[in-house]
Wavefront OBJ file of the C-alpha trace (Angstrom):
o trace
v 80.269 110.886 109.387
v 76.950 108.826 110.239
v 76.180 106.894 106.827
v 72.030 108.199 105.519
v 70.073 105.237 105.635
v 68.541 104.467 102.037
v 67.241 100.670 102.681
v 63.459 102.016 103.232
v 63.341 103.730 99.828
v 61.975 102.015 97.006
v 64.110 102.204 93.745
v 65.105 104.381 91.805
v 64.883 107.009 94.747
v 68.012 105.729 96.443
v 70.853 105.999 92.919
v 68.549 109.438 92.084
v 69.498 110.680 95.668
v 73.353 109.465 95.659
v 73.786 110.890 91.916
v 72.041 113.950 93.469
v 74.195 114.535 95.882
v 77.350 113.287 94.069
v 76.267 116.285 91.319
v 75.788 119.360 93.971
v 78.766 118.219 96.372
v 82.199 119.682 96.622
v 85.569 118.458 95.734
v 87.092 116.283 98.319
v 83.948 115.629 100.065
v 82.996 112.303 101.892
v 79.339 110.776 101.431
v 78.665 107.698 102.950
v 74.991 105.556 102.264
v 73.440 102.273 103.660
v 71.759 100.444 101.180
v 70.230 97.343 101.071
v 72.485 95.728 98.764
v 75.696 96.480 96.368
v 74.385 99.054 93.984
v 75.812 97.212 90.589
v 73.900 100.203 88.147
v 74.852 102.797 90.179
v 78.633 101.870 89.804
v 79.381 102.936 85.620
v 77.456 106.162 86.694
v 79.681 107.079 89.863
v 82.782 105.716 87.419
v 81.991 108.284 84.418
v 81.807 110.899 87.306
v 84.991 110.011 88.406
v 84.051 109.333 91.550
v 86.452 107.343 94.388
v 83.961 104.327 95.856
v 84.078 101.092 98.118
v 81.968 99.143 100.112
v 81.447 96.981 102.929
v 78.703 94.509 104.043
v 77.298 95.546 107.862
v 78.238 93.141 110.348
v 74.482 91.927 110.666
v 74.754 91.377 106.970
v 71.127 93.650 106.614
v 72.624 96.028 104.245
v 76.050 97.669 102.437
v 77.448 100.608 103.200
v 78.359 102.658 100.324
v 81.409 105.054 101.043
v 82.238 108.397 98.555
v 84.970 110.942 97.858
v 84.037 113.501 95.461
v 86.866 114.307 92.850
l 1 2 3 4 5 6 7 8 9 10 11 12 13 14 15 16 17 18 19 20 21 22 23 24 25 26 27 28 29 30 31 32 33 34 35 36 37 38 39 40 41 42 43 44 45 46 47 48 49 50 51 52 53 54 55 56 57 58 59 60 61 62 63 64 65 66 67 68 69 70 71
């Protein structure tokens, strides 16, 4: 799974695509983001959707990636 690149989008686009696709994906699935930095607000909201998260900086250090698992 190739990670959809988010860093170009100015905010809130980015969390109102994520919580987009988070809301209209299936159980079990896998999303994975790039983003240009930890997404602190977007966190409580993938939480109270119960939502399986983590995170990692890119080795260039340009941007995070954002990994999902739908419940």
């Amino acid at each position: 799974m190739s990670p959809r690149d988010l860093r170009g989008l100015v905010p809130p686009e980015p969390m109102e695509i994520i919580l987009d696709d988070v809301d209209n994906g299936s159980s079990g699935q896998q999303l994975a983001y790039v983003l240009p930095h930890f997404p602190g607000p977007l966190i409580p909201l993938l939480q109270q959707r119960k939502v399986s998260f983590d995170s990692e900086m890119l080795p260039d250090m340009s941007g995070v990636v954002l990994k999902l698992v739908l419940p």
